[in-house]
C-alpha positions as CSV (number, residue, x, y, z in Angstrom):
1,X,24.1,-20.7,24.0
2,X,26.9,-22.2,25.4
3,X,29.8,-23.4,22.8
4,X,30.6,-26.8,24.7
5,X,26.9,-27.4,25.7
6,X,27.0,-30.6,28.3
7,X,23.4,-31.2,27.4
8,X,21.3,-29.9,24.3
9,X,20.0,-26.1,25.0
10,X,22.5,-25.7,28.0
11,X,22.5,-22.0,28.3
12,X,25.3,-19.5,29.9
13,X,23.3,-16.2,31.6
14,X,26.0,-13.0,31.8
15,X,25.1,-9.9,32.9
16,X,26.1,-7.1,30.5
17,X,28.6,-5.6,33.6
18,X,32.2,-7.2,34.1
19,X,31.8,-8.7,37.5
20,X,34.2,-11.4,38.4
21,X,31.9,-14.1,40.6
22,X,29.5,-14.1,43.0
23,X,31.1,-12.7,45.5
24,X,31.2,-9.3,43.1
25,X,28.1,-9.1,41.0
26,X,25.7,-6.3,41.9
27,X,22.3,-7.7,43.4
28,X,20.2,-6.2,40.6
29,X,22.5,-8.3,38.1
30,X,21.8,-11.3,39.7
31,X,18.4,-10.6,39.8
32,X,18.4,-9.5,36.1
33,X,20.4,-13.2,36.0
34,X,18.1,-15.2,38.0
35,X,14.9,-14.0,36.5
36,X,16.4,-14.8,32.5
37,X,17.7,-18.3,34.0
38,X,13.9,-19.1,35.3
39,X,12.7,-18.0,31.9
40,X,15.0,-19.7,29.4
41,X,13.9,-22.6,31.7
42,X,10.5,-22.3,31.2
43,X,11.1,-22.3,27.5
44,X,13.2,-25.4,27.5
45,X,10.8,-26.9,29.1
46,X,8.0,-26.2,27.0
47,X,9.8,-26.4,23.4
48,X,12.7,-28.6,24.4
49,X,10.7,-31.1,26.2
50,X,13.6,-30.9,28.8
51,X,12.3,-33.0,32.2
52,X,14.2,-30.7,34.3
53,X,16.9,-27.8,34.8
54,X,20.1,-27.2,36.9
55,X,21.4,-23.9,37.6
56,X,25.3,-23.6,37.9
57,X,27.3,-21.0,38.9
58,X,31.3,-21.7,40.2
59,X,33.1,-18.9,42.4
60,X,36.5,-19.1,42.5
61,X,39.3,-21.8,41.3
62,X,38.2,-24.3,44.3
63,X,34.7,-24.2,42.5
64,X,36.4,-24.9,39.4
65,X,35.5,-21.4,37.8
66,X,37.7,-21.4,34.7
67,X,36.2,-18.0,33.5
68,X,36.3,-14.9,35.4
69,X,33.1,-13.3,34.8
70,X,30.3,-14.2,36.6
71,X,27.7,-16.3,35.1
72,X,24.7,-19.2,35.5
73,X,24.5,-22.1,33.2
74,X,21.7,-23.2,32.2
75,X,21.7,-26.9,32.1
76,X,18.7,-28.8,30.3
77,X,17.9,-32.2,32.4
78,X,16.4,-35.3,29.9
79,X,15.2,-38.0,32.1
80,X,15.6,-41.6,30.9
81,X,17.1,-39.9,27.2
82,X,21.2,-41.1,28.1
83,X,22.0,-39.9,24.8
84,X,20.7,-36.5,25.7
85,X,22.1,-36.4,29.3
86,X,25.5,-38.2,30.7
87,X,25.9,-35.4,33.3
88,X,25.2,-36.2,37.1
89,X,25.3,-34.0,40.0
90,X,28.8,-32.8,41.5
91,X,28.4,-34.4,44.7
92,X,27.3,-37.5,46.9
93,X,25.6,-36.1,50.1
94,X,26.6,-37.6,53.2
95,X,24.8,-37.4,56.8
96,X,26.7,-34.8,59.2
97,X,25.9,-35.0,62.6
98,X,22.7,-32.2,63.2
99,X,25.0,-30.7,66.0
100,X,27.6,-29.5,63.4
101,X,24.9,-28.7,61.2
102,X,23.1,-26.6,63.7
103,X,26.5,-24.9,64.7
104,X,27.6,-23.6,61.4
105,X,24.0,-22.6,60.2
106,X,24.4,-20.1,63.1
107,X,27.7,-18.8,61.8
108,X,25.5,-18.1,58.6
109,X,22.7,-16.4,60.1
């Protein structure tokens, strides 16, 4: 459980092996990660009545990763419950032009 939950049943996943992010953990551990994230969000869902789930993870200081061991949160979603969930996502999407987009998803690939 995490000790400053942002929502009730938020969750912190660590793998029992020091690993600092992302960019270091093994690919069994964040399997072993992933798989207990999808489960503890099953159970919220079914005991917590939690409408939805967000899985977090922040690599590096630009991410705003403020401890160095990699891990996922777990964050229970309560839809129309305010009292229960003030978070919002991170971000506000904004079109690109499909050029660009098509450009750098081949640097990816």
């Amino acid at each position: 459980m995490d000790i400053n939950p942002v929502t009730p049943g938020h969750v912190v996943v660590i793998p029992r092996s020091h690993t600092t992010d992302l960019f270091d953990v093994t690919a069994d551990d964040l399997a072993a990660c992933a798989h207990l994230a999808q489960q503890v969000a099953g159970r919220a869902k079914d005991r917590l009545g939690a409408d939805g789930v967000n899985l977090l993870n922040c690599s590096g200081e630009a991410a705003k990763q403020t401890v160095f061991h990699f891990h996922i949160h777990v964050i229970l979603r309560f839809k129309d419950e305010p009292s229960k969930d003030r978070i919002g996502l991170p971000w506000d999407s904004v079109p690109r032009n499909p050029d660009e987009i098509e450009r750098i998803g081949n640097l990816l690939s």
